[in-house]
C-alpha positions as CSV (number, residue, x, y, z in Angstrom):
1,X,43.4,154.1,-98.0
2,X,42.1,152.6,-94.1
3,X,43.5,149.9,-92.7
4,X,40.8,147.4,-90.5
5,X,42.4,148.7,-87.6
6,X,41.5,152.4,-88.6
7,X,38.1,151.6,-89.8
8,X,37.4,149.7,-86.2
9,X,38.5,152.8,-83.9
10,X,36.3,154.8,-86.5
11,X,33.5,152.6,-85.9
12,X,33.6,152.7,-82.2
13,X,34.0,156.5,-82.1
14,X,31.1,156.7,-83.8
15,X,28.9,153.9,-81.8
16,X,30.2,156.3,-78.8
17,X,29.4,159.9,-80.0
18,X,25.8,158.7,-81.6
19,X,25.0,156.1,-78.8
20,X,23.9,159.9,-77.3
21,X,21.1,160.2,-80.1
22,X,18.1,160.8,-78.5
23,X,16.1,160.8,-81.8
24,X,17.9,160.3,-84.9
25,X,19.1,164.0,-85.5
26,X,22.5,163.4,-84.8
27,X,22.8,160.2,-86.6
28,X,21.4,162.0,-89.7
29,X,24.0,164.8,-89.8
30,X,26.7,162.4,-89.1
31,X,25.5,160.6,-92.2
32,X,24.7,164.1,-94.2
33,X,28.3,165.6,-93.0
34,X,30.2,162.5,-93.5
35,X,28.9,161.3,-96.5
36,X,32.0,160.8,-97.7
37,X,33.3,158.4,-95.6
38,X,30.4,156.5,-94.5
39,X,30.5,153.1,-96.5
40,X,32.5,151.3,-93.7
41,X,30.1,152.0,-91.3
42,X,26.8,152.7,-93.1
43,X,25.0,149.8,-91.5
44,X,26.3,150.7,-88.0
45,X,24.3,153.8,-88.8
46,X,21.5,152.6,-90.0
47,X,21.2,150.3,-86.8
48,X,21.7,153.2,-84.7
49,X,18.9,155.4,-86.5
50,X,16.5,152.6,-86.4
51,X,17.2,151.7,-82.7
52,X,17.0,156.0,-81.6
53,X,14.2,157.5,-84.1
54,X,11.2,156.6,-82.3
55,X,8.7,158.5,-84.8
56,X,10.0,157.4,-88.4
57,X,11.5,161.6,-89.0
58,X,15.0,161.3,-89.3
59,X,14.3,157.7,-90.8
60,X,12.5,159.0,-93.4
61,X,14.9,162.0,-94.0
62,X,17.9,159.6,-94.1
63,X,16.4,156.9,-96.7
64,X,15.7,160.0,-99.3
65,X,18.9,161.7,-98.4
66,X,21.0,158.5,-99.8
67,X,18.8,158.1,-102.0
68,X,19.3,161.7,-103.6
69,X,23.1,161.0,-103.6
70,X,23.2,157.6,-105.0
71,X,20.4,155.1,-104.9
72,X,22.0,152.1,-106.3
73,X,24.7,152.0,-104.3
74,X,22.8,153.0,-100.9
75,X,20.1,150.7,-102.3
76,X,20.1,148.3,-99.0
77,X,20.6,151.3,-96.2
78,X,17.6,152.4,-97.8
79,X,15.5,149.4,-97.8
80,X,16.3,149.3,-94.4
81,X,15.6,152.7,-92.9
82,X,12.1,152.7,-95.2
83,X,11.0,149.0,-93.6
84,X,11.8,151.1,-90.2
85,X,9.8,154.5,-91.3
86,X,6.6,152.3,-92.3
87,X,6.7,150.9,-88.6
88,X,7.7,154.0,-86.6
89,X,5.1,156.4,-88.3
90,X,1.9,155.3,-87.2
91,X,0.1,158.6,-87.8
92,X,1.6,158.5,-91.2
93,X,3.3,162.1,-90.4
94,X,6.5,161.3,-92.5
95,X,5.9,158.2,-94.6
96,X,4.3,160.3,-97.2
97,X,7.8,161.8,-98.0
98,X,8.7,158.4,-99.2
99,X,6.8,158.0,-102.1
100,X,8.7,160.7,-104.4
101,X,11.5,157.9,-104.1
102,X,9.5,156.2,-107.1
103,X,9.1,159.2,-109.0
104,X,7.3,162.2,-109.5
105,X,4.2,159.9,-111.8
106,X,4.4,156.6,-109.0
107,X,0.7,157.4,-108.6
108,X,0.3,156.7,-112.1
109,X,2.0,153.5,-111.8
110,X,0.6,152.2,-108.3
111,X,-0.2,148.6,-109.5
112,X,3.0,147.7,-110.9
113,X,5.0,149.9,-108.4
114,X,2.9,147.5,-105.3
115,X,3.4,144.5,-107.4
116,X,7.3,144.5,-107.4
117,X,8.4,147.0,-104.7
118,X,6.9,145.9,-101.2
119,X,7.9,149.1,-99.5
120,X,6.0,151.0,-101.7
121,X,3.1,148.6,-101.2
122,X,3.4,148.9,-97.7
123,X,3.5,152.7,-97.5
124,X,0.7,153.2,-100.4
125,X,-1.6,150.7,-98.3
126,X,-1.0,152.6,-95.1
127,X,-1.7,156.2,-96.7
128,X,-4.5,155.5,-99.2
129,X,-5.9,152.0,-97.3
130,X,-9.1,151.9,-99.6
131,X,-7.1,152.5,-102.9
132,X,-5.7,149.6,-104.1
């Protein structure tokens, strides 16, 4: 079990080693090689992807990475980093990716899917802007 104290050097070891992210590559295989031991300091991370991924890549590939190992319980990290991948990818490049998060048939289900997730409304309306 960490202490505070612990947690807090961990933390700044980490704001220190990533703060050298040019593009969110290094945060995302901290995340993918530490994903065991993350949870104290998952939102430092997701502030640091947010702030260094300029294109919406490693953004996306975080969000369906936690979301792959557990979706409830990463359910706000990933809110976050797809809010973030919706405005980073303005050529739409990676934001595609994202829609697999609601399921292999989320094309089937596009109206309710828009009407209580606004992620997926966002990213449907940017991709497919004449099909809702």
């Amino acid at each position: 079990m960490r202490n505070n104290f612990t947690i807090s050097i961990m933390n700044e070891d980490i704001k220190k080693e990533l703060g050298k992210d040019p593009d969110g590559l290094l945060t995302y295989e901290y995340i993918a090689n530490h994903i065991d031991s993350i949870d104290p300091v998952i939102d430092d991370l997701v502030d640091n992807m947010i702030t260094v991924d300029l294109s919406g890549q490693f953004t996306v590939s975080a969000a369906r990475y936690l979301h792959a190992i557990d979706s409830g319980k990463y359910a706000g990290a990933i809110s976050r980093l797809i809010a973030a991948a919706i405005e980073k990818d303005r050529e739409h490049r990676y934001i595609g990716d994202l829609l697999s998060l609601w399921g292999d048939d989320y094309a089937d289900n596009v109206a309710a899917l828009s009407a209580s997730d606004d992620n997926f409304r966002r990213i449907y309306k940017r991709l497919y802007p004449t099909g809702m």
